[in-house]
N, C-alpha and C positions, 0 to 999 in steps of 0.2 A: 446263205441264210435268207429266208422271206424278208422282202422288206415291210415296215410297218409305220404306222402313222405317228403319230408324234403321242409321248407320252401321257399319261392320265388318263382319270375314267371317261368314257363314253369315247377316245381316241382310236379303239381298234373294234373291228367286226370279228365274229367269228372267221377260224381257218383251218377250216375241213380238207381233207385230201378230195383231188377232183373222179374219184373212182368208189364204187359201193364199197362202204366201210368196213369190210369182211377179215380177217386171218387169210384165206383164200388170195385174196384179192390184196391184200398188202404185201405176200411175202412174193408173190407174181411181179408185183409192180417194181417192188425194191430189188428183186433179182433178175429185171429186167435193163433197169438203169443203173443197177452199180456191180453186176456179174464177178468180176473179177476183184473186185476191191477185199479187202479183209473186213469182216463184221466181227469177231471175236479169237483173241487170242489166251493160249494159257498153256503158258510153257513151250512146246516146240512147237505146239498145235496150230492150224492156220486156219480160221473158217472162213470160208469165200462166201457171199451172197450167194453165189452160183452153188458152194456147197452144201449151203443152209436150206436153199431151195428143194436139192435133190435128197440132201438126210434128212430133213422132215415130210417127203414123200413117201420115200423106204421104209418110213416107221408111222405113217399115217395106212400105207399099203398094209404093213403087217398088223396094224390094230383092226382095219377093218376084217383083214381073214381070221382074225380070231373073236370075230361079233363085238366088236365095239361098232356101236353108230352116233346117231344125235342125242344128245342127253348123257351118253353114258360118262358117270363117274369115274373120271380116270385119276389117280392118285399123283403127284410125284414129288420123290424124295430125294432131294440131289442138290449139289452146291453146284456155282455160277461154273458155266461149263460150256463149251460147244454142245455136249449133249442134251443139257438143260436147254438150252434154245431149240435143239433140234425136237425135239420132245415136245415142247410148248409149240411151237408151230404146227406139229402132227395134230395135235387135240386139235386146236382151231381148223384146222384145213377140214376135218370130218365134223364138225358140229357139237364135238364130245365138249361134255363139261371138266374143266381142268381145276383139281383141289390140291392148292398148291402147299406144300408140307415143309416144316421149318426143322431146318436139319439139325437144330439145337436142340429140339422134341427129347426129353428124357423117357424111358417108357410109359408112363401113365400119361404121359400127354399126349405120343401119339397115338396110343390108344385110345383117349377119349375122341379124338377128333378121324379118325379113320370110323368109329362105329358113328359118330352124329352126322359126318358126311355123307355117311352108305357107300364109300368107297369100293367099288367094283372090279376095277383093274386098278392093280399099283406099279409101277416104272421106278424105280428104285437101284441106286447104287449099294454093292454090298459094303462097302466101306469108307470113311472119308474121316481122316485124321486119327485118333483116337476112337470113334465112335464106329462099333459095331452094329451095321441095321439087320441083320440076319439074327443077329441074336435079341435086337433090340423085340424084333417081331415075332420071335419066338416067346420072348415074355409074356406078352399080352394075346398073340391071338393062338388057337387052337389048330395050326396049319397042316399035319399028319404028315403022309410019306406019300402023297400023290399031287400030279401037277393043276389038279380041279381041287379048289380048296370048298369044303364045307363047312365052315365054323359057328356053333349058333351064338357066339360070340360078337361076329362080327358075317353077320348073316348074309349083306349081299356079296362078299368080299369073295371072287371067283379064284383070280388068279392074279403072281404076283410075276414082274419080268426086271432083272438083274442083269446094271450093266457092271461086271468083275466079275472076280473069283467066286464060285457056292457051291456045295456039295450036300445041297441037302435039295430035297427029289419037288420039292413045294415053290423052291426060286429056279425058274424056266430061264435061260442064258437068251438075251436079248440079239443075241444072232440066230438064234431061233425064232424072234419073233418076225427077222427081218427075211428070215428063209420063205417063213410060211407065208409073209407078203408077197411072192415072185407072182402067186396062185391070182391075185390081183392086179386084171392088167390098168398101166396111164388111165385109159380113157375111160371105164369104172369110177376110178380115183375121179376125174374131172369132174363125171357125169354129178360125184356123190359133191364136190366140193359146190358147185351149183344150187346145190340145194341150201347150201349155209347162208344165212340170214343176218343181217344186224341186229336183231332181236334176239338172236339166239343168246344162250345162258354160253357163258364161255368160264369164267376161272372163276373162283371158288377162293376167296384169300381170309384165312382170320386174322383177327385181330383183338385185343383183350377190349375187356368191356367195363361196364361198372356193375358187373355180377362178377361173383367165381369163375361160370364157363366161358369160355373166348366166344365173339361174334363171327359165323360165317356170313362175309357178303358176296353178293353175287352179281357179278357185272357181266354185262353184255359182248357179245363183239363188237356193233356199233362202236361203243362209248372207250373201249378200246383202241382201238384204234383213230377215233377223232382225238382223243383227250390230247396226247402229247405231241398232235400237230396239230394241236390248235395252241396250243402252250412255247411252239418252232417260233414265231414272231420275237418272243420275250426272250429269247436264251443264241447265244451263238455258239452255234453250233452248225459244222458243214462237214460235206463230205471229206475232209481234209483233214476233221480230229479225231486224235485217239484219246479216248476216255478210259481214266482210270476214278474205280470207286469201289470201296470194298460193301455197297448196300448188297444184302442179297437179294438176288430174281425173286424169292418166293415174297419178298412184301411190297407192296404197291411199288414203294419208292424206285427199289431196281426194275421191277419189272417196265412201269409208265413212265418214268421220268428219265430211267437207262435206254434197258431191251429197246419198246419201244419206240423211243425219239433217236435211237443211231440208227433202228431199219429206215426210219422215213429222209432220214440227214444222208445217208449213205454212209456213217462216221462208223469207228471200231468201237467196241469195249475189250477192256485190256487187263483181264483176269489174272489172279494169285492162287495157290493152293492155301494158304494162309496170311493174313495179317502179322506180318513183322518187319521194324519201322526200319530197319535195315536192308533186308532182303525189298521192301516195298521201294523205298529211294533206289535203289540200284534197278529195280523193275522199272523205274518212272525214266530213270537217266539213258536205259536200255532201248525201251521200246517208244521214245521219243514222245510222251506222254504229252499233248495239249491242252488237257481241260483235266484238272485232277478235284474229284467233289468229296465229301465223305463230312463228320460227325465233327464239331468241333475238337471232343479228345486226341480226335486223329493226325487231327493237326497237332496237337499238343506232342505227341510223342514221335511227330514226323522231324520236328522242327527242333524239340530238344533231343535226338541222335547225333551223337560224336560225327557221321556221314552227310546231315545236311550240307556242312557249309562246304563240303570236297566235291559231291554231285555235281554235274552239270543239269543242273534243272530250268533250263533258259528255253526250251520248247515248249514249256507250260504257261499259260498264256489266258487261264479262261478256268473259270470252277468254284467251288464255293471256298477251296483251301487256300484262305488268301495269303497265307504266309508264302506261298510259290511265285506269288504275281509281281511282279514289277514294284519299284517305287510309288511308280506314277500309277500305277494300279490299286494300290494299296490304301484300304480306308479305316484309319485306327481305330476308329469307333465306333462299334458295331452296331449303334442306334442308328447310325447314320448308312449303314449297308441294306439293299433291299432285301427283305423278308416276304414271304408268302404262309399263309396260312394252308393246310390240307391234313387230309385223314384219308385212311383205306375206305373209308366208304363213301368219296367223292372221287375214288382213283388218284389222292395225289392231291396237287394245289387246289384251292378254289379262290383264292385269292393272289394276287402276281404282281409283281411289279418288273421294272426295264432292270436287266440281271446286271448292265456295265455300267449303273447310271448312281452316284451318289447322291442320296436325297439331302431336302433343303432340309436346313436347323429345323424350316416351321411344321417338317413333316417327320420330324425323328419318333422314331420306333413304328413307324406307320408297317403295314405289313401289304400295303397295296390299295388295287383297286381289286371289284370281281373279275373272275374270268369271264371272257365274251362268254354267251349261253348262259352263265348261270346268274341265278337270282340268291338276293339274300334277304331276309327279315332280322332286326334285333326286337326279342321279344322278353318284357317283363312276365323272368318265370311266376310270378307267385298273380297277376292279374289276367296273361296270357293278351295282353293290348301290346301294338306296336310302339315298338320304342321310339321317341325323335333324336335327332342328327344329337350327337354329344353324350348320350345318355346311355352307360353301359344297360347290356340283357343278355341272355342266351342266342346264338347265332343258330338262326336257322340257313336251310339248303335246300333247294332244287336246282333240275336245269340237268344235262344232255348226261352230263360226267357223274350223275348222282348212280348209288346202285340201283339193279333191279329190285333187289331184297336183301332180305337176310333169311338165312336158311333156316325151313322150319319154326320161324315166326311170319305170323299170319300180317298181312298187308296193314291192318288195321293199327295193330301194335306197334309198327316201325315205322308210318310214315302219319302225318295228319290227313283227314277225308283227300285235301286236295293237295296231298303229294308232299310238302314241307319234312324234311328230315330236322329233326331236333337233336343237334352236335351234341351238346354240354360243354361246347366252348363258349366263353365269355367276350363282349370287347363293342366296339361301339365303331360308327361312319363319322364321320366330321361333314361340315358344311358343305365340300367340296366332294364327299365319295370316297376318301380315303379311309383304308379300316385299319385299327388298332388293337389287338389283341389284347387279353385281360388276364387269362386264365383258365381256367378249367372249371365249370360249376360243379365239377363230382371229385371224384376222388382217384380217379387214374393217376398214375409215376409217372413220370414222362424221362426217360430213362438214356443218357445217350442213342436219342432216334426211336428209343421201342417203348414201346405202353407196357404197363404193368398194372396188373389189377391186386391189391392194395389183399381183396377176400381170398384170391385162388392161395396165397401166401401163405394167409392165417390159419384157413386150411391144411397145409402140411402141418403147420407148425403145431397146429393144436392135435395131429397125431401123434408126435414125441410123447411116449410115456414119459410122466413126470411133467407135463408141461398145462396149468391150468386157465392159462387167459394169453392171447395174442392180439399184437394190435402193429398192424402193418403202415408204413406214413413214406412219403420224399422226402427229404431233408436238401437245403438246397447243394448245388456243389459250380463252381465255377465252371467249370470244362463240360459237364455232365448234364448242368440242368438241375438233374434232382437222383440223389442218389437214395435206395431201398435202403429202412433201416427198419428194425423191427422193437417190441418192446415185446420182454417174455415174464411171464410170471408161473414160479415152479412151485409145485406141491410141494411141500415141506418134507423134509428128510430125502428128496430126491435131487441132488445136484448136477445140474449139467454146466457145461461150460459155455460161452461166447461158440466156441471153435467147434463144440459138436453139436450146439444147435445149426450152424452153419453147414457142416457135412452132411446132417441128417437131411435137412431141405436141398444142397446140393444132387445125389440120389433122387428125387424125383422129380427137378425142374427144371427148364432151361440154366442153363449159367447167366443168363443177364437177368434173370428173375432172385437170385437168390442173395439176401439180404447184403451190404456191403458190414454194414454194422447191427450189431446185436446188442441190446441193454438189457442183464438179466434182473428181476428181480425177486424180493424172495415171502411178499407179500401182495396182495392188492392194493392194499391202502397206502403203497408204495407211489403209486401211480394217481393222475388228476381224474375227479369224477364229478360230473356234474350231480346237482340236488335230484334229477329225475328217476338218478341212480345208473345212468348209461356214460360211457367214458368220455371225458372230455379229447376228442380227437384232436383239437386244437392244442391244447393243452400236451397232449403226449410227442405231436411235432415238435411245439418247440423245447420240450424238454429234451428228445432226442438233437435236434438240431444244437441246443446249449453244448452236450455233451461230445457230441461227432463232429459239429463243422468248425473247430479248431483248427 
């Protein structure tokens, strides 16, 4: 682990890697110093730096002989995997832009975000768990019976490459893709990797917003790769741990704060084909698990398994899952545990504290200091003047780790003249530089680790025939944070249940999107309304909250 300076603000400098901040240039550097070591494991599977090097060459070879270059939207659909890294590395090595797709996509969501992407090439597995993507893709795009797709659906969408089973003439077998790579020789590859820039646009990650539609942001390769070695100071971690965490790659948190920080550490990541607290302890007890991170629920249903207390889970040593750690490790009170504040549109933390260090009483619930590089402003939203030390407002952001954009929203819209991203986090510095988190000024879930947008919800729901008003809220939950609960109100002589407004919304949204509780009613004036005549939002939380968090 780097060494670092003694804790608090203004105690640490920025800690960049000593080599041009490229995809190119990281996966070189990591497979040069840790070759043989394992980088990710899952199942029998064994990825060596040394082979992560050479499978995202084979498949950066075979993109380029099939006209992908710099820019090009490459799609991918896939759970945390040897392949997925192998994959995400090939993007970056050629300069391709990587949109990276959340495998819990029901169809109409991956369909909106394949057409707002402009997704060009898609890299996709035909199958994982329960969920069919061959068929998923057939719902939504127009794909025919030839391996050139023309859909005017989804216009730029050329062609799609499958790693499994497919018998349909539109999903190309990803051993073909790597055939037609052979045509591409190394030093091609080199020549084209040379050209990739820190400035180049590299992944493409959404994330829910305070509209309906999810935000695409767009981070760099630079800022990729500084982010999570410059965040190595604060966390231990070395070439010596194996990391287990059930985040997936496609959202900041796996990809920057996982992927990321075990290429630069030389550490493993130590994959599952599914989350079960069973099967998952006996993975940790196995594979001699050192740093185990994940959700607080996860810990909930780690620790209440009949299998905890028989495990040998004494290699765990490091991770946010404190019930694994030590006595003397162990900090009851979760005010008192460091927190960091981040969003997908900063890559991950922008605020940090020392990860093994119990804070003082006079500093409880603090969530840090800034990261080296980044700036922050507290701004009163309704006067738009800087806030002073003590005084909550809107958290503003700039600084290295910030996105380059957001897709198809113009500069103007997303950032102020001089670059400040305006979060809709709330929370305020203290005298000393310490920040404190508040809240959310909009209306986002914040949902066991995922955002939820409160409209895109309302929107299914107010598809249900029979359904005349919806009103989507958090309600809080111990483990959770804040659990989706919905308020429904039904046309008259149309009855639906709890359980099949729930099904209905399950069919088109993710599973962590879909309401945990539903309150039917069977008039408006059922419900709180303000004199303006628009619904009291406050009002319908905590009436929900009265009725659910029993």
């Amino acid at each position: 682990m780097p060494s670092s300076a003694g804790p608090g603000p203004g105690a640490h400098s920025v800690h960049f890697p000593p080599y041009e901040p490229t995809i190119p240039q990281m996966i070189r550097a990591a497979a040069t110093t840790h070759g043989a070591r394992e980088l990710a494991v899952l199942g029998d599977r064994r990825l060596t730096f040394a082979d992560a090097d050479a499978a995202s060459a084979a498949i950066a070879r075979g993109l380029l002989a099939n006209g992908v270059g710099k820019g090009t939207r490459v799609g991918l659909l896939a759970p945390n995997s040897p392949d997925w890294i192998a994959a995400w590395l090939a993007i970056g090595r050629i300069g391709a832009l990587g949109v990276l797709l959340n495998t819990y996509y029901k169809p109409r969501e991956l369909d909106w975000v394949l057409r707002h992407a402009d997704v060009q090439v898609l890299l996709a597995v035909s199958r994982h768990l329960n969920h069919d993507y061959l068929a998923r893709l057939e719902e939504v795009v127009s794909l025919g019976d030839s391996p050139v797709i023309r859909a005017p659906s989804h216009p730029y969408l050329r062609s799609v490459w499958i790693w499994g089973q497919s018998d349909r003439a539109w999903a190309r077998p990803m051993s073909e893709l790597l055939a037609t790579g052979e045509a591409i020789s190394p030093d091609l590859l080199a020549v084209v990797e040379g050209q990739v820039a820190p400035s180049d646009d590299f992944v493409m990650v959404y994330t829910s917003g305070s509209t309906a539609s999810p935000k695409g942001a767009v981070h760099a390769q630079g800022a990729v790769v500084r982010h999570a070695h410059n965040l190595w100071p604060f966390r231990d971690l070395s070439s010596d741990d194996r990391v287990y965490s059930p985040m997936p790659l496609f959202w900041v948190g796996g990809m920057s704060s996982m992927l990321v920080a075990v290429l630069h550490a030389g550490a493993c990541l130590v994959f599952e084909e599914r989350f079960e607290p069973g099967e998952t302890l006996a993975l940790i007890e196995r594979e001699k698990v050192t740093s185990a991170s994940g959700w607080p629920h996860v810990a909930k249903l780690l620790v209440e398994h009949p299998d905890f207390a028989t495990r040998d889970l004494s290699s765990v040593r490091g991770g946010t899952l404190h019930a694994f750690l030590s006595a003397e490790q162990q900090i009851d009170d979760p005010e008192l545990r460091v927190n960091s504040l981040g969003m997908t549109e900063t890559l991950g933390s922008h605020t940090v504290g020392m990860i093994d260090q119990k804070l003082p009483e006079e500093r409880r619930g603090s969530f840090g200091w800034p990261v080296p590089g980044m700036e922050h402003r507290i701004v009163d939203p309704e006067t738009g003047s800087e806030c002073p030390a003590g005084l909550r407002g809107e958290v503003w952001v700039r600084g290295y780790a910030l996105m380059a954009g957001l897709y198809k929203v113009e500069r103007a819209d997303a950032f102020t003249p001089d670059g400040w991203y305006r979060t809709g986090d709330s929370g305020y510095f203290d005298d000393d530089g310490y920040f404190y988190f508040t809240g959310r000024m909009g209306d986002v879930i914040k949902s066991a680790g995922m955002n939820i947008t409160p409209r895109e919800i309302e929107l299914v729901l107010e598809e249900l025939d029979g359904v005349t008003h919806a009103f989507v809220c958090g309600i809080p939950h111990p483990d959770r944070l804040e659990d989706v609960a919905a308020a429904v109100v039904l046309r008259p002589g149309r009855p639906l249940s709890a359980d099949q407004i729930r099904a209905f919304v399950a069919e088109r949204v993710a599973s962590y999107k879909v309401p945990r509780h539903v309150a039917v009613f069977n008039a408006p004036d059922e419900l709180p309304w303000l004199d303006s005549g628009k619904i009291s939002l406050t009002g319908v939380r905590q009436l929900l909250a009265e009725r659910f968090s029993g």
